[in-house]
Each structure stands twice: as C-alpha cells, then as structure tokens.
Short mmCIF file of the C-alpha atoms (twelve columns), coordinates in Angstrom:
data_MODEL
# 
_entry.id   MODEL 
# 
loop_
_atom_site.group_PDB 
_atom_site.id 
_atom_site.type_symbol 
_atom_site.label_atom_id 
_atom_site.label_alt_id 
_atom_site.label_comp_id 
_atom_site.label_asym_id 
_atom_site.label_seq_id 
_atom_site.Cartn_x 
_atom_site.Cartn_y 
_atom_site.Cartn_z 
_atom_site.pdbx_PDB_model_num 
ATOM 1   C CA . UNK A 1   -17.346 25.671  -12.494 1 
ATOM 2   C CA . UNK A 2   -18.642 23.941  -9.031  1 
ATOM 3   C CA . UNK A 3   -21.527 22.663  -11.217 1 
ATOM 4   C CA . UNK A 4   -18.678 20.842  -13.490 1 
ATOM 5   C CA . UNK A 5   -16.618 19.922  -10.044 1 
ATOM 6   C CA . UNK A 6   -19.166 18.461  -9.001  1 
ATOM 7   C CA . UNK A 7   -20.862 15.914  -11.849 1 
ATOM 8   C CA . UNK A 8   -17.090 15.064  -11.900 1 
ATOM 9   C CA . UNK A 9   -17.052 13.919  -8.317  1 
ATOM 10  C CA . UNK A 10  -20.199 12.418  -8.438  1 
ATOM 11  C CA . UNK A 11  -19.039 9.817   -11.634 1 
ATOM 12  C CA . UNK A 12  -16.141 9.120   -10.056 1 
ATOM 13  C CA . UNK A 13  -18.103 7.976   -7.010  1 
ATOM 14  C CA . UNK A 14  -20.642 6.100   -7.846  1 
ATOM 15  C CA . UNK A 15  -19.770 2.289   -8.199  1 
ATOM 16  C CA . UNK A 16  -22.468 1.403   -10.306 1 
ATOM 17  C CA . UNK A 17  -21.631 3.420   -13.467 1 
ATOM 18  C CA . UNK A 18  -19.072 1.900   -16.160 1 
ATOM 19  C CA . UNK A 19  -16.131 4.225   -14.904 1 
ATOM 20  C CA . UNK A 20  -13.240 2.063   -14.521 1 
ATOM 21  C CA . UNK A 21  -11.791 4.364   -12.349 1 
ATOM 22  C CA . UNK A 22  -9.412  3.904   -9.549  1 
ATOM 23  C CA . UNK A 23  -11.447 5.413   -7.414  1 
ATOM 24  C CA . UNK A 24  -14.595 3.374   -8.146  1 
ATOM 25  C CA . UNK A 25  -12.055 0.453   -6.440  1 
ATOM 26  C CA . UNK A 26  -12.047 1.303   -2.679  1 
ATOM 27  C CA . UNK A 27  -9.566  -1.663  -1.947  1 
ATOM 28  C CA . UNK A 28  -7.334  -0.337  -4.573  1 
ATOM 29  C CA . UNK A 29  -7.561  2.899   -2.876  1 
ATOM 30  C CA . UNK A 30  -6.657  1.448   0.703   1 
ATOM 31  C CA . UNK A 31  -4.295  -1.069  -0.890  1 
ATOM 32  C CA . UNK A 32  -2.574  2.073   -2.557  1 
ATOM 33  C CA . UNK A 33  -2.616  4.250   1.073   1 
ATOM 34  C CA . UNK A 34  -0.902  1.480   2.868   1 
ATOM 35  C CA . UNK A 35  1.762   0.623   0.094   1 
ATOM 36  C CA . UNK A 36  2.673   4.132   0.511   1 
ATOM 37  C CA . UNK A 37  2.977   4.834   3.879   1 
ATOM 38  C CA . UNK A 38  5.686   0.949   4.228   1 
ATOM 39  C CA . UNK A 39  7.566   2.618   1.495   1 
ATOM 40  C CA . UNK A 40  7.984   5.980   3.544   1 
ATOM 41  C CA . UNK A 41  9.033   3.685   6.311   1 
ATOM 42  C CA . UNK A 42  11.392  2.174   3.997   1 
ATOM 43  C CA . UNK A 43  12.410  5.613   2.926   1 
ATOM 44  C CA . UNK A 44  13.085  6.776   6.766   1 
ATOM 45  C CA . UNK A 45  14.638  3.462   7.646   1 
ATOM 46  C CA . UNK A 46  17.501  3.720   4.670   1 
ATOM 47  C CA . UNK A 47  17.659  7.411   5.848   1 
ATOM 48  C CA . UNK A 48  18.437  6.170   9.587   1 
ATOM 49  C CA . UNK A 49  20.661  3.276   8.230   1 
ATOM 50  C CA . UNK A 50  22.765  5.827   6.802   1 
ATOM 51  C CA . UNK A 51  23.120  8.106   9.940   1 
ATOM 52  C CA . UNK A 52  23.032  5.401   12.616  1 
ATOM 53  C CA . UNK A 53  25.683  3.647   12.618  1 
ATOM 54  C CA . UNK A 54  24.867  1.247   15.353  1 
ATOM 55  C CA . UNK A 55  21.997  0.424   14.180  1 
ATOM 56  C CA . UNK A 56  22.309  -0.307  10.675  1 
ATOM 57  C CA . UNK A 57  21.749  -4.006  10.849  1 
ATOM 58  C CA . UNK A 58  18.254  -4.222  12.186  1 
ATOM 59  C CA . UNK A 59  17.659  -0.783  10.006  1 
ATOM 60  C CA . UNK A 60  18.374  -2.812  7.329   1 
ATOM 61  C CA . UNK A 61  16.272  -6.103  8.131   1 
ATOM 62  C CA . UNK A 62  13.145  -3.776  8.825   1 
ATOM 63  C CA . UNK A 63  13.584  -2.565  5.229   1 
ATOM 64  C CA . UNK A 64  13.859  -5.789  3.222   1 
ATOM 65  C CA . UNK A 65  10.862  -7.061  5.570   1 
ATOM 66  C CA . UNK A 66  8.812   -3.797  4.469   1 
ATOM 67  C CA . UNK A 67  9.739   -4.333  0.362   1 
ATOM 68  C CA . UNK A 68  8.908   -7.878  0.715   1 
ATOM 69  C CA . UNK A 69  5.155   -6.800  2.313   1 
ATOM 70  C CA . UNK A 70  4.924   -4.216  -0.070  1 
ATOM 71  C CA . UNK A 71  5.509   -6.200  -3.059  1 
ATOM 72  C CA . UNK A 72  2.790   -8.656  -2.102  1 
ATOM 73  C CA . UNK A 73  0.461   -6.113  -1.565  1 
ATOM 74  C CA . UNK A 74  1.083   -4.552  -4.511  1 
ATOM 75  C CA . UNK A 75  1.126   -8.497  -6.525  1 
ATOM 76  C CA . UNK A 76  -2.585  -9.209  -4.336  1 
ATOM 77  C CA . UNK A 77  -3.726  -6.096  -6.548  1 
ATOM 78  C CA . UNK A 78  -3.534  -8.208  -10.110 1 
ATOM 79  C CA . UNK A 79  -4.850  -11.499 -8.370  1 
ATOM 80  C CA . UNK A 80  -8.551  -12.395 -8.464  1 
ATOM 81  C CA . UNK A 81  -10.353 -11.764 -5.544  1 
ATOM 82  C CA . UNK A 82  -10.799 -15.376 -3.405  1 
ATOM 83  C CA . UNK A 83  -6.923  -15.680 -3.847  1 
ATOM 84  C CA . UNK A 84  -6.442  -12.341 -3.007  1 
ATOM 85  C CA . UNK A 85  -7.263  -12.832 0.840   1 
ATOM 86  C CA . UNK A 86  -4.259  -15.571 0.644   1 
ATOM 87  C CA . UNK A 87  -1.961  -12.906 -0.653  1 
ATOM 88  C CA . UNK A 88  -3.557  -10.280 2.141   1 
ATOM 89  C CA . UNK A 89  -2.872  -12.331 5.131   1 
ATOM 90  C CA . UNK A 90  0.899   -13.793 4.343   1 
ATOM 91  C CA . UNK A 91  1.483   -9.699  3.362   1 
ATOM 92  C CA . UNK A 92  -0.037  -8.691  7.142   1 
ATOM 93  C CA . UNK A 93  2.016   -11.486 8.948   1 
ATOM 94  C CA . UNK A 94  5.403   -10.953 7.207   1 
ATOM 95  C CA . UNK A 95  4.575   -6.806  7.740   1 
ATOM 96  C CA . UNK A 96  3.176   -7.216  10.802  1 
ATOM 97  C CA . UNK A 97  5.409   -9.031  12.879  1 
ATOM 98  C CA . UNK A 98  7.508   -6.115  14.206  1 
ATOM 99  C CA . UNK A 99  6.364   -2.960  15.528  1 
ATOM 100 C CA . UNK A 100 7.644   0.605   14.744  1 
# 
C-alpha cells in the first residue's frame, strides 16, 4: 500500500509528466491558500458584524474590500500568464491596503 502511496505522490509531483493536475500548478496551489484564508476573514468579519454593534460599519467595508480581492484573484486564475501579473498587483493593492 505505501508502494501505491507513493508512485501516486510522485505523479502528482513531478511537473514534467502530462498530469494536468492541480497540484502540478504551484501558483494555483498558493493562489487557492490565499483565496481561502480572505474568505475566512470574510467569514469572521460578518461573524463580528453581527455581534459588534459598534463596529459594524468598518466590519462591513473590510468585507466587501476582501470579496472584491478575492474575486480578482480567483479571475487572475483563468487569465494568461503576462496579464496575470496585472490582475496580481491591483488584487494585492486593493487587499492590501488595510491591516488586520
């Protein structure tokens, strides 16, 4: 069974085979880490929007700032790659101009 495991891992790993894999894309990979953790935020932000009532508003902002980032990184995913960078950089200066 480790034998099997293990031919398993190694096709998925190795770029130069014809496995279209997701994890033969390591950008997809990291694209698909970071989507994930600005939709938890979004998750805990709602969460706190609900509970604080004080600070709802800027709650609220932080969230539509974090879908809007997200859905670019997720749209830089079905662009080709010089464009791509475009896509990248407007996604890391609308996401990245607050802090947590």
């Amino acid at each position: 069974m480790s034998s099997w495991f293990y031919s398993q891992y190694e096709r998925c790993i190795d770029r130069n085979s014809d496995n279209d894999s997701t994890l033969s894309h390591p950008p997809l990979i990291q694209i698909a880490f970071y989507v994930t953790a600005r939709l938890f935020i979004v998750a805990l932000h709602l969460s706190f929007a609900i509970s604080l009532k004080h600070m709802r508003p800027i709650l609220i902002a932080m969230t539509s700032v974090n879908i809007i980032a997200s859905a670019i990184w997720i749209g830089s995913i079905f662009v080709p790659l010089p464009q791509r960078f475009g896509m990248l950089w407007v996604a890391i200066t609308i996401g990245g101009s607050h802090t947590y």
